[in-house]
C-alpha positions in Angstrom: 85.4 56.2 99.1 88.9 57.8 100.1 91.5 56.4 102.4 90.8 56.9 105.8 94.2 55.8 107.1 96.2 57.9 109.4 99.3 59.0 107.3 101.9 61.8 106.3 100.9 63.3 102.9 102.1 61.1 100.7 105.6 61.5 102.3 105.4 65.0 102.7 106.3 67.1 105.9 106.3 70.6 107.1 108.8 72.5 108.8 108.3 75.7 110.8 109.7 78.5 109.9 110.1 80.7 112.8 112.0 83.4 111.1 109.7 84.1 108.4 107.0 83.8 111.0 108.4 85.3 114.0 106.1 88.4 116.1 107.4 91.1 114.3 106.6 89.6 111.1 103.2 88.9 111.9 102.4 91.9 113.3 103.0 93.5 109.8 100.8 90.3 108.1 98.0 92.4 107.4 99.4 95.8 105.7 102.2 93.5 103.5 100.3 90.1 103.2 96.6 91.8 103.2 96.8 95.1 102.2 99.6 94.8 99.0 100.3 91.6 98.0 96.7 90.5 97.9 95.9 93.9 95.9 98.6 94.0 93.3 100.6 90.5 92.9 97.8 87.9 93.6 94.9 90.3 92.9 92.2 88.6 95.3 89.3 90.6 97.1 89.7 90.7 100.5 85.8 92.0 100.5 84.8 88.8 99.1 87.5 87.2 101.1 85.9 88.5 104.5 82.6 87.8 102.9 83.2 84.1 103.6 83.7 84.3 107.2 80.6 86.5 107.6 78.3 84.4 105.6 79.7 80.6 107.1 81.9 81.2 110.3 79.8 79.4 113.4 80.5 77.6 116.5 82.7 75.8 117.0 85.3 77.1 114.0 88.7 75.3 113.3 91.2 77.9 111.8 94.1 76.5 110.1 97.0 78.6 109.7 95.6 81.8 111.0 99.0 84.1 110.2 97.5 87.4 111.9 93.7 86.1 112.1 93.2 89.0 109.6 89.8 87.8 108.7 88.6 85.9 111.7 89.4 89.2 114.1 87.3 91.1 111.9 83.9 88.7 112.0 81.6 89.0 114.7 80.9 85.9 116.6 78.0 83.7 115.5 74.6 84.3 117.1 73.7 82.2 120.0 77.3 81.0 120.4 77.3 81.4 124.0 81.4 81.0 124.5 82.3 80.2 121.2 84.7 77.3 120.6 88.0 78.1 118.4 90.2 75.7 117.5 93.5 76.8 115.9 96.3 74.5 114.1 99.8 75.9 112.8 103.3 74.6 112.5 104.9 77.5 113.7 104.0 79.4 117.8 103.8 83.3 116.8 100.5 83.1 114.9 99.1 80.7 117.6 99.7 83.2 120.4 98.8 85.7 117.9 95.4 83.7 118.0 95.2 84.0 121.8 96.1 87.5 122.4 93.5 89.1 119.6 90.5 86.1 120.2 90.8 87.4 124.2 87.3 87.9 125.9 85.6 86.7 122.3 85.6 83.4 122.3 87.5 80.0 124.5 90.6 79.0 122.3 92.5 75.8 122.1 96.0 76.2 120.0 97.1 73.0 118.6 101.4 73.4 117.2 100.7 70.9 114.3 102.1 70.0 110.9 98.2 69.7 108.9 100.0 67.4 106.1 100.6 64.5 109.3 97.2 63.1 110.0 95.2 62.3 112.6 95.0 66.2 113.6 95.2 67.2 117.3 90.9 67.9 117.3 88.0 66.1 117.5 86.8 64.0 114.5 83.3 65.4 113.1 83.1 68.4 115.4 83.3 71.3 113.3 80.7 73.7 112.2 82.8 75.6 110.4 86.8 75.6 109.2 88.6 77.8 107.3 91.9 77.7 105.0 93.4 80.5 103.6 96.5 81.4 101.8 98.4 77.5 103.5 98.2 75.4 100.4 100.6 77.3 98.2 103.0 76.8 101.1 102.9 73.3 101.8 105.7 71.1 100.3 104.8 68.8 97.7 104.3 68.2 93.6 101.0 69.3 93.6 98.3 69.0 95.3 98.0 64.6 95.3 100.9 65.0 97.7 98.4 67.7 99.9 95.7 65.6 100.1 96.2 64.8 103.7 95.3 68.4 104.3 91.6 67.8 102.7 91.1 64.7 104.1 92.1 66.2 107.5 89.2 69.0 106.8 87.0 66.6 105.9 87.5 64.4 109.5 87.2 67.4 111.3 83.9 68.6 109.8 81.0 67.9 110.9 78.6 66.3 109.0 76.5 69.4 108.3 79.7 72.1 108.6 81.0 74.1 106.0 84.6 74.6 104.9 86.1 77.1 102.4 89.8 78.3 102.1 91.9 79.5 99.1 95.6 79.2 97.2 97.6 80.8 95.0 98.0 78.1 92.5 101.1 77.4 90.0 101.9 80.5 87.7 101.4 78.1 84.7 98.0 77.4 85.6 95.5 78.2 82.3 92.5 78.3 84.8 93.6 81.2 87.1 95.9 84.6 86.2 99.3 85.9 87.3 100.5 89.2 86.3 104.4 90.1 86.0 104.3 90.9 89.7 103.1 87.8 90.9 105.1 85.5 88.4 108.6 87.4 90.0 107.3 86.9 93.5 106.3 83.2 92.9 109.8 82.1 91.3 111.6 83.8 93.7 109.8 82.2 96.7 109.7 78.6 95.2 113.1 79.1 94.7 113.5 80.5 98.6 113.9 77.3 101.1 110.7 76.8 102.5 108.5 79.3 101.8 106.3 78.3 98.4 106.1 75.3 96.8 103.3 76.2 94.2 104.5 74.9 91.1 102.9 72.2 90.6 99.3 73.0 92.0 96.5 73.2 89.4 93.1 74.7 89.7 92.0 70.9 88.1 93.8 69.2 90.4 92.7 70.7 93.6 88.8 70.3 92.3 89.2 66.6 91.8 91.1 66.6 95.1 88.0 67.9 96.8 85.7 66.1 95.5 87.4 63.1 96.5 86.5 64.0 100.1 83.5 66.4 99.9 80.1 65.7 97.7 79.2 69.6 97.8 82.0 71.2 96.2 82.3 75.4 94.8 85.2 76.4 93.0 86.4 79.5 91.1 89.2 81.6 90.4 90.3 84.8 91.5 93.2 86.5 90.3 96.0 83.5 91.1 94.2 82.0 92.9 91.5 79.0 93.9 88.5 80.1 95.9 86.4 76.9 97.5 83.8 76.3 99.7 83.0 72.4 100.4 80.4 70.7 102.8 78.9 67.1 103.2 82.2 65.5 103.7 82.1 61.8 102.5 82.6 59.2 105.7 
């Protein structure tokens, strides 16, 4: 059984980065972050990507670090969700009021300015029927993903018992089980090498598997381009 026990992962904290993710910066999110860098350097497919939310978003949904909500904007609100319940958790305030302004009229919205690796998070325990983590991982600090674990235990606490999860991130550009072309291997040195942007070295496909099924008993995996796809569900109490 894993270790319940309120902690910071494994020593490990975040720290916003308000420049890199002021306003202006996430207003362009979507045509640098979505439109090129997911289609050249990492190579994922945002089809599949947005498939995801349209097969397994419902309500209430817990969206941790939403950047421009590229995905989440673009999925229609579950059926029968009569106000539906977001929850939002990021370290820095522009994508949180980003989260506000484009969720407006859609659905009730409670921002929560949070560092995920410091557990307990700011949401109810065993409330979610959906959550979903994309491109946060490959940013957190840490040697891999043992020191991110507070991350998937805070997913699994959040979940409900018969919610769904799924996320992605770009693992390490040594990784044998996922690919990086030239592009991806400049951007990746460069921005481990940057102060507090990625911190990606060390995360392995393997590890992050055995990581999840540590706190989930339904576990899918699989590459795409550099990165690590999941979905997880039954979280294990």
């Amino acid at each position: 059984m894993p270790d319940h026990t309120p902690h910071t992962g494994a020593g490990w904290i975040s720290r916003p980065n308000p420049t890199l993710y002021s306003p202006e910066n996430i207003r362009r999110y979507g045509d640098l972050i979505v439109g090129k860098s997911h289609k050249w350097a990492w190579k994922l497919d945002n089809a599949q990507l947005q498939d995801l939310y349209l097969r397994h978003v419902r309500d209430p949904h817990l969206e941790i670090g939403p950047a421009d909500l590229h995905f989440l904007d673009r999925t229609p609100a579950p059926a029968m969700a009569h106000q539906w319940q977001v929850d939002v958790i990021d370290i820095n305030t522009a994508p949180l009021g980003t989260a506000k302004e484009k969720l407006t009229g859609r659905a009730q919205v409670r921002t929560h300015e949070h560092d995920v690796l410091t557990l307990p998070w700011p949401v109810k325990k065993h409330h979610f029927l959906s959550l979903a983590i994309g491109n946060v991982l490959h940013w957190l600090p840490g040697a891999g993903f043992t020191t991110k674990t507070a991350v998937i235990q805070g997913m699994a606490e959040a979940l409900a018992d018969d919610g769904i999860a799924w996320g992605y991130t770009l693992t390490g550009a040594q990784d044998p089980m996922t690919r990086t072309n030239l592009l991806a291997r400049v951007l990746m040195w460069h921005y481990n090498k940057a102060d507090n942007i990625f911190s990606n070295r060390g995360d392995r496909f393997a590890d992050l598997e055995r990581e999840l099924k540590m706190y989930f008993a339904a576990v899918e995996i699989w590459p795409m381009g550099s990165a690590a796809v999941f979905v997880v569900g039954e979280p294990i109490r």
